[in-house]
MIRO-395415 format. One record per residue: residue number from 1; x, y, z of N, C-alpha, C in turn. Coordinates in nm, 4 decimals. Each point is the difference from the previous one (the first is absolute). Layout:
    n     neast    nnorth       nup    caeast   canorth      caup     ceast    cnorth       cup
  NUM         X         Y         Z         X         Y         Z         X         Y         Z
...
% end
This chain:
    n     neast    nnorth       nup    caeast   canorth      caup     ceast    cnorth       cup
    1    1.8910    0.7077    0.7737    0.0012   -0.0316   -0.1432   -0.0878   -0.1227   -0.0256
    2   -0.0841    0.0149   -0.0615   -0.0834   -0.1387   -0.0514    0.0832   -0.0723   -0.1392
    3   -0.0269   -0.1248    0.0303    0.0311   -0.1504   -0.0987   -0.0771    0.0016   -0.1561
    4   -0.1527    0.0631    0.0718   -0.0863   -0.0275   -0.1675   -0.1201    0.1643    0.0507
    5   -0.0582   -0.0076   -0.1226   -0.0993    0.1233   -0.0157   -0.0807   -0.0833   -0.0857
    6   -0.1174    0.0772    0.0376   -0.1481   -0.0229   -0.0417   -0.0880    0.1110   -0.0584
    7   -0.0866    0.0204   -0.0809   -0.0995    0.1132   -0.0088   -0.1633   -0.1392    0.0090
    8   -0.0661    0.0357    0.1230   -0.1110   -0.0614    0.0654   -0.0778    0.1685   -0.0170
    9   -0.1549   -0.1056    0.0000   -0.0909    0.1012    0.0642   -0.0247   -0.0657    0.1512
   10   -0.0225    0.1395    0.0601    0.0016   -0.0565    0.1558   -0.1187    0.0979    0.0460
   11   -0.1442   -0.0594    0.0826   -0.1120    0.0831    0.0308    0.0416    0.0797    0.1054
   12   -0.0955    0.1191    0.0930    0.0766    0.0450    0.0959   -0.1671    0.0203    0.0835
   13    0.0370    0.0335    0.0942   -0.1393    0.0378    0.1045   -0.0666   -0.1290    0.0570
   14   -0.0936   -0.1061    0.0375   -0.0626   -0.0729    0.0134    0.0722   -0.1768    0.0026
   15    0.0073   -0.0127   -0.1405    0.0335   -0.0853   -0.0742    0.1186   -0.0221    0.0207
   16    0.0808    0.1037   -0.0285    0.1421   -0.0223    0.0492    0.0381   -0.0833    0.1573
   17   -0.0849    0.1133    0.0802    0.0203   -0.0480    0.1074   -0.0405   -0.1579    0.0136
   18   -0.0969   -0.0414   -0.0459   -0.0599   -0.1248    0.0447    0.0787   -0.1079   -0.0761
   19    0.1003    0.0288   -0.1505    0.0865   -0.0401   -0.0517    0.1192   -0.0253    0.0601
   20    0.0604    0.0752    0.0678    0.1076   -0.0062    0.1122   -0.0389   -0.0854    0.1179
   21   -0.1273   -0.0056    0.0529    0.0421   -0.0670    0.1091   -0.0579   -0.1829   -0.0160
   22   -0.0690   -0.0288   -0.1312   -0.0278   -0.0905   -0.0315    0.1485   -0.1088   -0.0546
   23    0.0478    0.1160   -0.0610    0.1410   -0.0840   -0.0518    0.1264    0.0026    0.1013
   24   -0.0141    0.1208    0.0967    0.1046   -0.0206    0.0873    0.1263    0.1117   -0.0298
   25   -0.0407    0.0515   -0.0638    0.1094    0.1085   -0.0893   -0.0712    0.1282   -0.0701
   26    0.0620    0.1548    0.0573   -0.0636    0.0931   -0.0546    0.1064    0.0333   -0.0502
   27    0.0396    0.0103   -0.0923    0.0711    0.0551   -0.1106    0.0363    0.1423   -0.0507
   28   -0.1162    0.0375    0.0473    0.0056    0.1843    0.0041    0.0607    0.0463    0.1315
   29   -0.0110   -0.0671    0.1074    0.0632    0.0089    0.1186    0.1655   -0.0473    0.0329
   30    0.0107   -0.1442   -0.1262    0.1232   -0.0411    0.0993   -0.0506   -0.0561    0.1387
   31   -0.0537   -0.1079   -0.0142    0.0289   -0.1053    0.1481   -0.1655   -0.0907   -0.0347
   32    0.0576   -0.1203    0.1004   -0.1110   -0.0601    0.0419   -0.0824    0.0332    0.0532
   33   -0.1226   -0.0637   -0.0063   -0.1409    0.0054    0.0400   -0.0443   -0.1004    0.0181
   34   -0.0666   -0.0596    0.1526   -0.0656   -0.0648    0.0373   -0.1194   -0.0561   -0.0702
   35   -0.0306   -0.1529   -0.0005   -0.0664   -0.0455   -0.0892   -0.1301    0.0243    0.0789
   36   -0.1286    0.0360   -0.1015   -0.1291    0.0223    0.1022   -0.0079   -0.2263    0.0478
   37   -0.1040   -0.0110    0.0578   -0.0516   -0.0916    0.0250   -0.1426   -0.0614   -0.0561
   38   -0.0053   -0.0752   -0.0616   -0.0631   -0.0233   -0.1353   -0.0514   -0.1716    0.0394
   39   -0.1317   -0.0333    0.0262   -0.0610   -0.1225    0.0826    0.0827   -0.0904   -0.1314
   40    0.0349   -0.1368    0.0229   -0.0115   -0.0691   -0.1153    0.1143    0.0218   -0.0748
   41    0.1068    0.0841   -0.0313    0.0957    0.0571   -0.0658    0.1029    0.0030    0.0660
   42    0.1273   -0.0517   -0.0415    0.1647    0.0274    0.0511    0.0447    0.1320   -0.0589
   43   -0.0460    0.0851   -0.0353    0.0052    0.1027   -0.0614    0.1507    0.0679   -0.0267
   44    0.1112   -0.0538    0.1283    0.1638   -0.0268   -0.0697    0.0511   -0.0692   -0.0899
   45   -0.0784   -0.1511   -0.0081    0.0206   -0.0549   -0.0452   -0.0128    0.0008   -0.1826
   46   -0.1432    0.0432    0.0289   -0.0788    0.0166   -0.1792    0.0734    0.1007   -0.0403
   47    0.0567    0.1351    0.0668    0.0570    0.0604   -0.0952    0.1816    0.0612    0.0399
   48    0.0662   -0.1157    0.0118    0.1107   -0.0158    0.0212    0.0516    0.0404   -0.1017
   49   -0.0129   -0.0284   -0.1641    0.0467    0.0080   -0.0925    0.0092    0.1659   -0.0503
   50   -0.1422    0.0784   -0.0100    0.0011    0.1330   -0.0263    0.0397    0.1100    0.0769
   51    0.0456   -0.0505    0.1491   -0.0073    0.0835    0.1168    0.0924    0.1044   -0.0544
   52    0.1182   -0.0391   -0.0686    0.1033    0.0829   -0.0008   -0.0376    0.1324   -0.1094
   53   -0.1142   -0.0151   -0.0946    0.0215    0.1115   -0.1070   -0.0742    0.1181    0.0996
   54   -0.0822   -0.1013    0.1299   -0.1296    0.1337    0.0150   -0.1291   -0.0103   -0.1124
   55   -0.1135    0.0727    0.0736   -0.1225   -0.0255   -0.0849    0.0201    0.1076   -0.1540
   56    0.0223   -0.0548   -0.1220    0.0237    0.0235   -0.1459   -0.0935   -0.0804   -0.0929
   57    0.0597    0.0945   -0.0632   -0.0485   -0.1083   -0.1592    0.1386    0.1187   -0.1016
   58    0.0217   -0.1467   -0.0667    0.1555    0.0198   -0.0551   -0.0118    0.1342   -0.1347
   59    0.0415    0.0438   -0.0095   -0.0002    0.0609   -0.1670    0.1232    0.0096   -0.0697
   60    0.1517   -0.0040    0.0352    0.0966   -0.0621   -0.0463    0.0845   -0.0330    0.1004
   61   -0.0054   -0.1544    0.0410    0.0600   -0.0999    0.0305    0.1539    0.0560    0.0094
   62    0.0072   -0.0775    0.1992    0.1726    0.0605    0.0473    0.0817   -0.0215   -0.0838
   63    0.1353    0.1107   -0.0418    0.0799   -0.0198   -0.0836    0.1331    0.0568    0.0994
   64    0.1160   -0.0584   -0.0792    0.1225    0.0926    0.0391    0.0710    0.0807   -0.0737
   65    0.0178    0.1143    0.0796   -0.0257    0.1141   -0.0796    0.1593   -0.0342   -0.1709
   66   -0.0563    0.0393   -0.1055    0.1020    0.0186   -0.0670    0.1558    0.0387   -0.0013
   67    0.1166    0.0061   -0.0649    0.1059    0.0251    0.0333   -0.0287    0.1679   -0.0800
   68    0.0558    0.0744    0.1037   -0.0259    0.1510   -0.0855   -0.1285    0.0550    0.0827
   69   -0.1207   -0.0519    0.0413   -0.1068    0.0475    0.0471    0.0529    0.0560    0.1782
   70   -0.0625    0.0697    0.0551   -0.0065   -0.0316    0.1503   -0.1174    0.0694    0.0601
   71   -0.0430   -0.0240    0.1109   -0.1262    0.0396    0.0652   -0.0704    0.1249   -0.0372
   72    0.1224    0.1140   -0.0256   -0.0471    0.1386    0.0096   -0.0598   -0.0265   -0.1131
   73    0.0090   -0.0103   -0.1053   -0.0145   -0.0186   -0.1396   -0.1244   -0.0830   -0.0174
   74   -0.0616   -0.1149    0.0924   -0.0855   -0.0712    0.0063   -0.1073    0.0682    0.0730
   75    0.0339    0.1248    0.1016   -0.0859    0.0248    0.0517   -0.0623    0.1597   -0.0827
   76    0.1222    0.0581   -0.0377   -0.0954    0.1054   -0.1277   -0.0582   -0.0797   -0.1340
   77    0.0545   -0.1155   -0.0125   -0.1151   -0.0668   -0.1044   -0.1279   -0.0316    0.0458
   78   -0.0360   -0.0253    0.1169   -0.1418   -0.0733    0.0511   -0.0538    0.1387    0.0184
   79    0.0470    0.0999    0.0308   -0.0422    0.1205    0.0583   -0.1047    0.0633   -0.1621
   80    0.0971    0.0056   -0.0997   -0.0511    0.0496   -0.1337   -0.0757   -0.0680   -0.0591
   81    0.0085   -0.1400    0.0219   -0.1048   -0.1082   -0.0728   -0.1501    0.0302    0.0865
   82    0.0050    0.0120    0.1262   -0.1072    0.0745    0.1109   -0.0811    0.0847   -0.0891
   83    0.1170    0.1175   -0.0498   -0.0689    0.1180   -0.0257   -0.0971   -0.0344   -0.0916
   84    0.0534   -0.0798   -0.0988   -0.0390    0.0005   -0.1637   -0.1527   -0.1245   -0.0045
   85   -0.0317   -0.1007    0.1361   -0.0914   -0.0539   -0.0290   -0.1484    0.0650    0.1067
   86   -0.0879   -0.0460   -0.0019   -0.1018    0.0763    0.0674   -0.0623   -0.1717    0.0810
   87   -0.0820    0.0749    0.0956   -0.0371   -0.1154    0.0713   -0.1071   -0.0786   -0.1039
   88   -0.0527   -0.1105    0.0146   -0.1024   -0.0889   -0.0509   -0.0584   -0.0846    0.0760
   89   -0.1567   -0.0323   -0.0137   -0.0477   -0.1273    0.0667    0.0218   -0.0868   -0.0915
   90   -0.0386   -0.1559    0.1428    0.0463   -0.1336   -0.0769   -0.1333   -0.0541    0.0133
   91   -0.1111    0.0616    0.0468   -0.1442   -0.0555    0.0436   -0.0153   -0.0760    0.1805
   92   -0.0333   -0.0821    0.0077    0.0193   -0.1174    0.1103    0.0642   -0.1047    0.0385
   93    0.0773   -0.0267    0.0911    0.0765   -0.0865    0.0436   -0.0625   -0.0816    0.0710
   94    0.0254   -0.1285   -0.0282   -0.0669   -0.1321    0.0737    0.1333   -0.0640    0.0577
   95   -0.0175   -0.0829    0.1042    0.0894   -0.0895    0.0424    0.0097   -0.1612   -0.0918
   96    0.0816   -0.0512   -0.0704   -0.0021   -0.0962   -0.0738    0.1545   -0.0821    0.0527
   97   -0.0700   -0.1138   -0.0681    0.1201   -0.1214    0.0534    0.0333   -0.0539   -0.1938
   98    0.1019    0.1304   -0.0441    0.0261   -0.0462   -0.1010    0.1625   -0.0591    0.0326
   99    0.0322   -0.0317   -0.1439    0.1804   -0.0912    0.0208    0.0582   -0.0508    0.1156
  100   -0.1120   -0.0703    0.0906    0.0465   -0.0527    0.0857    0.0054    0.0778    0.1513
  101   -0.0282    0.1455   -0.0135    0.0064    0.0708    0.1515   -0.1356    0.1200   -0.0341
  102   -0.0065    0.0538    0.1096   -0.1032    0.0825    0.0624    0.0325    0.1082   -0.0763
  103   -0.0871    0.1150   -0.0478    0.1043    0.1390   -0.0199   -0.1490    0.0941   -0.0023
  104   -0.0516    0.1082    0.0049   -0.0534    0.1000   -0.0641    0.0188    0.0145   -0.1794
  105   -0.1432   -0.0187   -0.0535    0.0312    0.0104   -0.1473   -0.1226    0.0760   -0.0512
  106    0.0369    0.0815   -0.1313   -0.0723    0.0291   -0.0288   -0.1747   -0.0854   -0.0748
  107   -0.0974    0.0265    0.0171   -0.0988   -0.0939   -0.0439    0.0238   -0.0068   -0.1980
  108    0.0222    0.1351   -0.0521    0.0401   -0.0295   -0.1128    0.0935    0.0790   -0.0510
  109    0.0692   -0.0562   -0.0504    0.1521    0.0507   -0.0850   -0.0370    0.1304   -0.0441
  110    0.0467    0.1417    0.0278   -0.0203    0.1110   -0.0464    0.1077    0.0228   -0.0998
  111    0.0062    0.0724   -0.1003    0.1046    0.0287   -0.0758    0.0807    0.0675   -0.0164
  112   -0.0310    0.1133    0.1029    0.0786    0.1261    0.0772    0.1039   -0.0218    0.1059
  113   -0.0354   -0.1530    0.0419    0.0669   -0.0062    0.1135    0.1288   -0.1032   -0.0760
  114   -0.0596   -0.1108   -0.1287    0.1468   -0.0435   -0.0608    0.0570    0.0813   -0.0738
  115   -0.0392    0.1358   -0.1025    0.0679    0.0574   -0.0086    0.0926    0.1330    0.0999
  116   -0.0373    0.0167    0.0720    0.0811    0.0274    0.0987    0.0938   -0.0848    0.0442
  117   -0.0180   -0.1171    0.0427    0.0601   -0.0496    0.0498    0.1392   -0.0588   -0.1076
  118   -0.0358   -0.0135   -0.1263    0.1117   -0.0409   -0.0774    0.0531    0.1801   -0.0570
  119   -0.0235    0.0965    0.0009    0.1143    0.1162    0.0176    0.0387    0.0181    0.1262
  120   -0.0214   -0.0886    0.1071    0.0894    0.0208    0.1113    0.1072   -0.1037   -0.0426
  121    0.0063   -0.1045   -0.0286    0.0847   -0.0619   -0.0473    0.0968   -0.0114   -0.0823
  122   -0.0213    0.0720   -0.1027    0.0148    0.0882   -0.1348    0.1317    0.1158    0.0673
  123   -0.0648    0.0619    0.1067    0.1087    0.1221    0.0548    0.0559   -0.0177    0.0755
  124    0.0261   -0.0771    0.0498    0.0821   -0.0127    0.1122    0.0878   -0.1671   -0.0416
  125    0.0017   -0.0069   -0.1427    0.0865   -0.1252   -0.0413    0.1631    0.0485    0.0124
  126    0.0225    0.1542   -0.0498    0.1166    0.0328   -0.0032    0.0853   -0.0176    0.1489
  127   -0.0380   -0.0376    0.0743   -0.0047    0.0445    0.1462    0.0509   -0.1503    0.0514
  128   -0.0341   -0.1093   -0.0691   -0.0130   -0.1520    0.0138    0.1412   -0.0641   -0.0474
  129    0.0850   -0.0561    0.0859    0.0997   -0.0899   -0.0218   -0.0568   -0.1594   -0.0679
  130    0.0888   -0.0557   -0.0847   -0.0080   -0.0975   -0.0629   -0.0509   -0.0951    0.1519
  131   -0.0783   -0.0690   -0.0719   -0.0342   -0.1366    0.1029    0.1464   -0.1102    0.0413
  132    0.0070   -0.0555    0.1092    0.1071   -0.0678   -0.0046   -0.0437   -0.1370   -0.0190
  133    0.0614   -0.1063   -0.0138    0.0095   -0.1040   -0.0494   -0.1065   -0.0914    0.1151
  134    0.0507    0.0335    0.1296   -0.0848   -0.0722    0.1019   -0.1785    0.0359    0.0008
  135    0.0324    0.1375   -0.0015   -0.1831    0.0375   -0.0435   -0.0268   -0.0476   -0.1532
  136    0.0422   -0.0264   -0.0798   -0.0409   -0.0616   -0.1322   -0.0765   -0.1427    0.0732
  137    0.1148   -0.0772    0.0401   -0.0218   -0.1011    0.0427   -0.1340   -0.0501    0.1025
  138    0.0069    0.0795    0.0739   -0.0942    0.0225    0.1534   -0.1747    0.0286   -0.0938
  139    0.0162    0.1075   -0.1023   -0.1298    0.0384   -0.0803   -0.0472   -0.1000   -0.1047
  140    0.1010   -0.0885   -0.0369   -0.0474   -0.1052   -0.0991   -0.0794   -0.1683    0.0859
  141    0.0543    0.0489    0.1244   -0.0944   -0.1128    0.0856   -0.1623    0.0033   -0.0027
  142   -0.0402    0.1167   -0.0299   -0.1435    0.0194   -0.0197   -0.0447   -0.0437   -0.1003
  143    0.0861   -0.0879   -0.0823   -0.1071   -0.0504   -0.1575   -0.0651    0.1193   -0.0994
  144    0.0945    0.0842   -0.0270   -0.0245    0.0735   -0.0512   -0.0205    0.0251   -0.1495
  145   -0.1080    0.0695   -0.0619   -0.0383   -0.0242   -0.1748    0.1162    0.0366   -0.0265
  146   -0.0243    0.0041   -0.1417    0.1487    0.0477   -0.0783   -0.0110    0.1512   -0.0573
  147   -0.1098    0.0452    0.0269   -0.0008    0.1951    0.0148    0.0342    0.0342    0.1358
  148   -0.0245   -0.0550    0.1414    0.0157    0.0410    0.1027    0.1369   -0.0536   -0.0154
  149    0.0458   -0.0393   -0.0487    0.1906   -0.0285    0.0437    0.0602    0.0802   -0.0825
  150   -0.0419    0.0648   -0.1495    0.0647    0.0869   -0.0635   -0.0241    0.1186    0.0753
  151   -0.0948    0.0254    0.0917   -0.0358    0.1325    0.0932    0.0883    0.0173    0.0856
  152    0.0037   -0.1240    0.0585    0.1133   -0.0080    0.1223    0.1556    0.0203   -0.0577
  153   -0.0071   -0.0367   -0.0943    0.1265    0.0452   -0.0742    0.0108    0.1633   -0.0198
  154   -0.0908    0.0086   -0.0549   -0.0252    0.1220   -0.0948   -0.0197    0.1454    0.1367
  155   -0.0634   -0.0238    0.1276   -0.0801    0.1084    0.0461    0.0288   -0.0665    0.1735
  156    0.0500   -0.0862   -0.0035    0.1102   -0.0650    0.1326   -0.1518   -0.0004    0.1136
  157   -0.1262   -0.0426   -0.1059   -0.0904   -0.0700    0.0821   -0.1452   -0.0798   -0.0616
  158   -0.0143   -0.0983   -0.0015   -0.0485   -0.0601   -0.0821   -0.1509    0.0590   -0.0168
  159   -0.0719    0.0432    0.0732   -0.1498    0.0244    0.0819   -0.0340    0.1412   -0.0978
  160    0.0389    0.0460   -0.0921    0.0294    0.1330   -0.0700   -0.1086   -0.0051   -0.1144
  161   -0.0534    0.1586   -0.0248   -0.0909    0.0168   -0.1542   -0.1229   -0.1312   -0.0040
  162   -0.0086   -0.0687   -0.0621   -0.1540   -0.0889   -0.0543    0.0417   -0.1071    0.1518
  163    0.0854   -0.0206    0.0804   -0.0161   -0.1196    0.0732    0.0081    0.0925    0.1635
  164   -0.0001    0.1343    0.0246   -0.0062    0.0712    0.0570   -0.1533    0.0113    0.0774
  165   -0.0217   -0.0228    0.1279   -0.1235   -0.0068    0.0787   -0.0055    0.0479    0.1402
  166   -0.0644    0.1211    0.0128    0.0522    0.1312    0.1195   -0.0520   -0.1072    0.1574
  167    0.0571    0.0039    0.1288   -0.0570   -0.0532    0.0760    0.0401    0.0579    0.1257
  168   -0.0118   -0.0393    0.0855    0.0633    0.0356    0.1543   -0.0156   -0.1302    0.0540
  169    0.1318   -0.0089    0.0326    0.0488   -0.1671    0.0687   -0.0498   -0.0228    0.1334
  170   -0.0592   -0.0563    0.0703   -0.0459   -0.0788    0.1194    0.0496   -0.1049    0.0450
  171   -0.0002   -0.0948   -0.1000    0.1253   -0.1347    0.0686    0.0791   -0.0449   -0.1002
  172    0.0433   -0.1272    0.0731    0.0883   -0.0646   -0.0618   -0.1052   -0.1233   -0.0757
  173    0.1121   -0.0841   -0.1012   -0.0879   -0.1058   -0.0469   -0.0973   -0.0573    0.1042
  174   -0.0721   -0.0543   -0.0130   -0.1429   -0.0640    0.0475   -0.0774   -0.0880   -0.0634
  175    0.0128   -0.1099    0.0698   -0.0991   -0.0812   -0.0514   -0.1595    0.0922    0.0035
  176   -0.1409   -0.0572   -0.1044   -0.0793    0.0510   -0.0085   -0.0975    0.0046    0.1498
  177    0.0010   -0.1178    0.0390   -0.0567    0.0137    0.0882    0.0239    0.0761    0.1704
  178    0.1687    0.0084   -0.0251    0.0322    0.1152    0.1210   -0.0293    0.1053   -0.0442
  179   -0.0388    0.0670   -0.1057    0.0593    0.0886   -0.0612   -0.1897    0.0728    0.0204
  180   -0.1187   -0.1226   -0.0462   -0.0975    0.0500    0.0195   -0.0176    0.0614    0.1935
  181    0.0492   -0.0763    0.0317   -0.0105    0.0377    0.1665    0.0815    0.1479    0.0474
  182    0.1342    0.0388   -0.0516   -0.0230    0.1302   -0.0402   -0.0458    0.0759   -0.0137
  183   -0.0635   -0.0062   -0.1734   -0.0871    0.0913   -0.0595   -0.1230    0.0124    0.0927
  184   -0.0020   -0.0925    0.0675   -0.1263    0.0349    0.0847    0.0032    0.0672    0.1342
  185    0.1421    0.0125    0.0834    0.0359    0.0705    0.0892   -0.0065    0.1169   -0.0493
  186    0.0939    0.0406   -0.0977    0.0029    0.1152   -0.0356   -0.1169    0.0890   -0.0717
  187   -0.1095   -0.0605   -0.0339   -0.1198    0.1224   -0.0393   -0.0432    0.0785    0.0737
  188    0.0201   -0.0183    0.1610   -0.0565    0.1150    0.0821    0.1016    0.0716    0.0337
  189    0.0934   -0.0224   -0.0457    0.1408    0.1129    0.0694    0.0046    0.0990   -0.1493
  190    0.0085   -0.0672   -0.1159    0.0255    0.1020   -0.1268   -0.1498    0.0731   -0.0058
  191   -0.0770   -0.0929   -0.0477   -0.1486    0.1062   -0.0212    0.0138    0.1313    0.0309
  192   -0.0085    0.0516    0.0947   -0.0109    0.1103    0.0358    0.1206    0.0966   -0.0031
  193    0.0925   -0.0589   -0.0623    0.1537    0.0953   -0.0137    0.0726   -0.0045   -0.1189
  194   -0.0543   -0.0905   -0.0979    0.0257    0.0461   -0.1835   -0.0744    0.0507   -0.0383
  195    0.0512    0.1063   -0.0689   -0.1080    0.0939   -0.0481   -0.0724   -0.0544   -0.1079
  196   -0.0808    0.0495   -0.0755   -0.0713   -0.0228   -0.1342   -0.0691    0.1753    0.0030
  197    0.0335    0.0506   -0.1481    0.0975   -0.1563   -0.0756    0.1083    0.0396    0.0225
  198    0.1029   -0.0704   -0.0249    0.1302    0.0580    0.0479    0.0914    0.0228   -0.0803
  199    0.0619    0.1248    0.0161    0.0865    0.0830   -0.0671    0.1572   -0.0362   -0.0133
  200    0.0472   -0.0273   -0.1092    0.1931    0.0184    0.0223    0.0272    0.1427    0.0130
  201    0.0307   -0.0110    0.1064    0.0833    0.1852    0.0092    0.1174    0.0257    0.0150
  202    0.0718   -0.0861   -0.0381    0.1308    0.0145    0.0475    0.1003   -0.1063   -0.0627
  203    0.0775    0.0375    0.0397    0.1552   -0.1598   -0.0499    0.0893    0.0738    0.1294
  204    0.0350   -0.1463    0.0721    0.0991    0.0629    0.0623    0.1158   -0.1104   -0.0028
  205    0.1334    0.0581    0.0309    0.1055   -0.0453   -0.0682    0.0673   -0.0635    0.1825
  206    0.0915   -0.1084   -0.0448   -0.0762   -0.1366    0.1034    0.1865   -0.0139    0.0137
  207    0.0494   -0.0168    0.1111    0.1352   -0.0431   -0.0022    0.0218   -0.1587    0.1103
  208    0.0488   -0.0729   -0.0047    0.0408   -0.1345    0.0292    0.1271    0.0259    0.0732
  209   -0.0189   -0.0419    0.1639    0.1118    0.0536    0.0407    0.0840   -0.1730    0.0347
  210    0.1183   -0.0032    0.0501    0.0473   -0.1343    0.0223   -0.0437   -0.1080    0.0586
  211   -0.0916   -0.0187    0.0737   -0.0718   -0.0737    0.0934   -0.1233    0.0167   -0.1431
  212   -0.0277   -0.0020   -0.0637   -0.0886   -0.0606   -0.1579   -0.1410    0.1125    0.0019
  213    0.0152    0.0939    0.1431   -0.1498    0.0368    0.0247   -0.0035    0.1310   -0.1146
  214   -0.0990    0.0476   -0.0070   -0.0304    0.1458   -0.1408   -0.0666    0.0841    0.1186
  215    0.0504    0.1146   -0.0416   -0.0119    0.1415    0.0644   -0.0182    0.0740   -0.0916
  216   -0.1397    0.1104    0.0252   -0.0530    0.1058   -0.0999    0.1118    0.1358   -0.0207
  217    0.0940   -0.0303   -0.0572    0.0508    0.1551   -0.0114   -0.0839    0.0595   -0.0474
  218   -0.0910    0.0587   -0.0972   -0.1008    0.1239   -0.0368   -0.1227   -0.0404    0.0059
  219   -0.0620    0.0048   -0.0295   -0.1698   -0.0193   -0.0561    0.0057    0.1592   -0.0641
  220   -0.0287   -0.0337   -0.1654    0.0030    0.1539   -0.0199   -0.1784   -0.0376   -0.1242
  221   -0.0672    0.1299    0.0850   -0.1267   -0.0022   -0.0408    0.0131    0.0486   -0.1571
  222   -0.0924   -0.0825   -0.0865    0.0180   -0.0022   -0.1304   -0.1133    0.1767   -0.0231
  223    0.0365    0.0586   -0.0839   -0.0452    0.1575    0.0129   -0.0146    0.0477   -0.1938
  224    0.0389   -0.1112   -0.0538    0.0050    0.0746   -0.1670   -0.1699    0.0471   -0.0202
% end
């Protein structure tokens, strides 16, 4: 039984792989993965913080499940929302050292990919237990505007609709200048294994087991 659920996009073939063993965690597998060896880089260290989701980029933020909801019900919803959207490109992904950490981002904001991404949010709200008091608390440490806290109120994650920005996590906070030493390890390992341009094909629905780590229950290919 998992603690929290997620709907992530998660890549598969290449990327994935090189996502798993960079962070230490394959997610589609269930288990650890050996960190490659990276000149210059603690590479446990830098990404201690993301290890546990696995290589993602969020589209509605872990929740617990509602009172009344339960898995089966969560998993023929992701299944039909699948059906009803079709794949899309996002153009090119660059490696950037935005908000403080490393991630894969898109070079420019596509509009297919925030509106997608806010009807994933949109559908799978029914599904979402009230925030508790400690995560109120824990999310207002970030200095947050006063639309991103009515979000976090409102959608139990602040990062949602106009403040919403698609990525794939690499590390943890970072100063700029570790962070350039990074970005610079890592151009010869991604280059050749993100695609361009690259496609969302999928949502897959993400469970949090007790030990905090996320495991892919589906990846269900988007087909509308």
């Amino acid at each position: 039984m998992f603690e929290r659920y997620a709907i992530f996009y998660t890549p598969i073939g290449p990327l994935a792989d090189f996502g798993a063993r960079w962070l230490g965690w394959d997610s589609a597998k269930g288990h650890a993965v050996p960190h490659p060896v990276v000149d210059g880089v603690d590479v446990a260290l830098v990404t201690a913080t993301p290890r546990k989701y696995g290589l993602h980029g969020t589209l509605k933020a872990p929740f617990r499940l509602a009172e009344g909801t339960d898995l089966e019900q969560l998993q023929r919803a992701s299944a039909d929302f699948a059906s009803r959207h079709r794949a899309f490109g996002i153009g090119t992904l660059e490696l950037r050292h935005d908000a403080g950490f490393v991630a894969l981002r898109p070079k420019t904001e596509a509009k297919a990919m925030q509106d997608f991404a806010a009807a994933v949010v949109t559908a799978f709200e029914p599904f979402r237990a009230p925030l508790r008091d400690a995560d109120i608390a824990r999310r207002r440490k970030s200095q947050l505007t006063d639309r991103q806290d009515r979000q976090m109120l409102d959608w139990g994650y602040p990062f949602v609709f106009e403040d919403f920005h698609f990525h794939l996590t690499l590390t943890g906070a970072l100063p700029a200048n570790d962070a350039a030493t990074v970005v610079a390890a890592l151009h010869p390992h991604l280059n050749p294994v993100v695609p361009n341009p690259f496609i969302i094909d999928a949502i897959t629905l993400m469970g949090q087991d007790q030990t905090g780590l996320f495991h892919q229950i589906h990846r269900y290919t988007l087909t509308g």
